[in-house]
N, C-alpha and C positions, 0 to 999 in steps of 0.2 A: 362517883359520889352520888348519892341519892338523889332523887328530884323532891320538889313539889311537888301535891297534889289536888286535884279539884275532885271536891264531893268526900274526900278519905282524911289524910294530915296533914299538915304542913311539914316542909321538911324541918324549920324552925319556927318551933311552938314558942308562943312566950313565953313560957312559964320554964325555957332553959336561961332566961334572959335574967341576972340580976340585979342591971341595973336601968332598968328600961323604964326611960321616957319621950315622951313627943311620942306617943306611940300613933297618935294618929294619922302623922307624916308615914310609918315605916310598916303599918299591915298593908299586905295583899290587900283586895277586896275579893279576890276566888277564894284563894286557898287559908284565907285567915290568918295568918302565921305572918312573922319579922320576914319582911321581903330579904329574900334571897337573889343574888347575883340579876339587880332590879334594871328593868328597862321600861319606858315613859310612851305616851301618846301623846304622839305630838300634838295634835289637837285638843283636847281636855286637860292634859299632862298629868293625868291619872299613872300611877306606879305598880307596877307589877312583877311578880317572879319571873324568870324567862321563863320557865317552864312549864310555868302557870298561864301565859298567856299562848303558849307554845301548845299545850294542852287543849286549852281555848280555841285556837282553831280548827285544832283535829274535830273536837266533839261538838263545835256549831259548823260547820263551813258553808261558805259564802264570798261573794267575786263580789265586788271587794270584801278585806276581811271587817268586818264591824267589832268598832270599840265595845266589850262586856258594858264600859260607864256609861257613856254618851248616848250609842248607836250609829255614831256616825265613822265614817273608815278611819280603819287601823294604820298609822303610819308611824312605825318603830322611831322613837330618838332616844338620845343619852337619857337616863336619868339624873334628874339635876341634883347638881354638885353637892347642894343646902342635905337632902337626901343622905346622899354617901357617906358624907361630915356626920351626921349622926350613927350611920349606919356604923363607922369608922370607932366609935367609942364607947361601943356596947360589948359587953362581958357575957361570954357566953360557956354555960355547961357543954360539956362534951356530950354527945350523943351514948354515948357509950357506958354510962353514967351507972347505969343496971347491972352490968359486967363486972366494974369495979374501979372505973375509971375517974380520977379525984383533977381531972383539970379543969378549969378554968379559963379560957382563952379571948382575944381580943376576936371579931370577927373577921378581922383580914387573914388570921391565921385560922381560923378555925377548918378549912377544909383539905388542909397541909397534913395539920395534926390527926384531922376526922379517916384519912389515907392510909396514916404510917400507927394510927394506935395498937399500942400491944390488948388492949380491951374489943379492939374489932372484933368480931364472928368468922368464920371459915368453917364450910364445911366438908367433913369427913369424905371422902370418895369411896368410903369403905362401908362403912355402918351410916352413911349421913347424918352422924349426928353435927350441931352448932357447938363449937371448940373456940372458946378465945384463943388470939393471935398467938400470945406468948408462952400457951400450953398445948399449941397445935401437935409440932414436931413431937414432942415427949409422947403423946397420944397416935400420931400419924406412924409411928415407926413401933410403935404395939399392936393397933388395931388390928384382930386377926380377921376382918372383913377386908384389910387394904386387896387389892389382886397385885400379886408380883409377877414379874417375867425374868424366867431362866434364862441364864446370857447363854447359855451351850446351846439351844433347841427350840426357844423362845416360846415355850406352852406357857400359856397364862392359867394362874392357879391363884386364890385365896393364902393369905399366908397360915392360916389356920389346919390347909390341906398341906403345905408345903413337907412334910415328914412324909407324904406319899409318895414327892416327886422322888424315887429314890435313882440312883446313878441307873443302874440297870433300866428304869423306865426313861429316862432321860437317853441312853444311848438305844433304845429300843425307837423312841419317837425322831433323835437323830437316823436313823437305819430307813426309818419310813421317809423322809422326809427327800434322802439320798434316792432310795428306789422313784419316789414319783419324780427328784428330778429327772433321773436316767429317763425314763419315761415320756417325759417332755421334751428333753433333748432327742431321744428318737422318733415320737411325730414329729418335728421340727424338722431333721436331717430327712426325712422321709418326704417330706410335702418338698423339700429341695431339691432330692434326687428326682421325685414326679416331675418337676417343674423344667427340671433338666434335660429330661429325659421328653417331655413335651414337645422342648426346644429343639433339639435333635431332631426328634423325626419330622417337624416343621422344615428344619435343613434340608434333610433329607429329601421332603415330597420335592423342595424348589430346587434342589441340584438335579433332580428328573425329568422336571418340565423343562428344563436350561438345554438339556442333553437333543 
């Protein structure tokens, strides 16, 4: 699921929010947006995204970490409960909303549904284009930029070239494929029979000096 962010979006803007109030209890103060999966300073008990504050240390750091509100150290607690109870009964657009996407959601569910929507993005491995979820496959199994691999021979090819792969090249690249094993299999046998044959005459030298 997406994060937060400081300096760029929030993950939840208000203006997904339909029925948003007490907003002043539930913004970030980094990342401006309806606090997201929210965690407290213990000391001021200022509110914040995890990610947001997660963020917050990467890009100040400091031993101890300092509160963004305060300045005095950071020591992670719950956020309180008064919080979550609000957080709890706010109606939230789906992200996805641009795509096509007509839900509506409470926020305890919202990142359930934000996972499994048929309006989510995926992209193409092929052409990389951005493919809603539930037009993916229809698309993913056309695109003549996907790369297939032939289960006989395993050369990886464009389905767009795939009229090339024809049998004769396919048993032509199994043929090659045969000859370098052979190939390997006799350095292989070869470096063993050296190694053997090493052995021996080591034998050898010590059954002379014994004599």
């Amino acid at each position: 699921m997406a994060s937060s962010f400081i300096r760029d979006r929030p993950y939840l803007s208000k203006d997904r929010i339909i029925n948003l109030s007490l907003s002043d209890l539930i913004i970030c103060p980094l990342c401006q947006g309806v606090l997201w999966l929210p965690e407290a300073c213990q000391d001021c008990e200022t509110t914040y995204c995890a990610s947001c504050i997660k963020a917050w240390k990467i890009e100040t750091p400091s031993e101890p970490t300092l509160c963004p509100n305060d300045g005095l150290q950071y020591i992670q607690r719950k956020c309180p409960p008064a919080i979550n109870l609000i957080l709890s009964k706010l109606q939230v657009i789906c992200r996805y909303k641009p795509n096509g996407c007509s839900e509506i959601l409470p926020y305890g569910y919202l990142e359930t549904h934000e996972e499994l929507c048929d309006y989510r993005l995926r992209t193409c491995s092929g052409c990389k284009a951005e493919i809603i979820k539930m037009d993916f496959n229809e698309h993913y199994s056309q695109c003549p930029l996907v790369s297939l691999t032939c289960p006989e021979c395993n050369s990886v090819f464009q389905r767009r070239d795939q009229d090339e792969h024809t049998e004769t090249k396919c048993l032509q690249v199994q043929l090659n494929q045969l000859r370098d094993e052979m190939r390997q299999n006799e350095q292989i046998q070869t470096a063993h029979i050296n190694q053997l044959e090493g052995q021996i005459n080591s034998f050898i030298e010590i059954i002379e000096q014994l004599k």
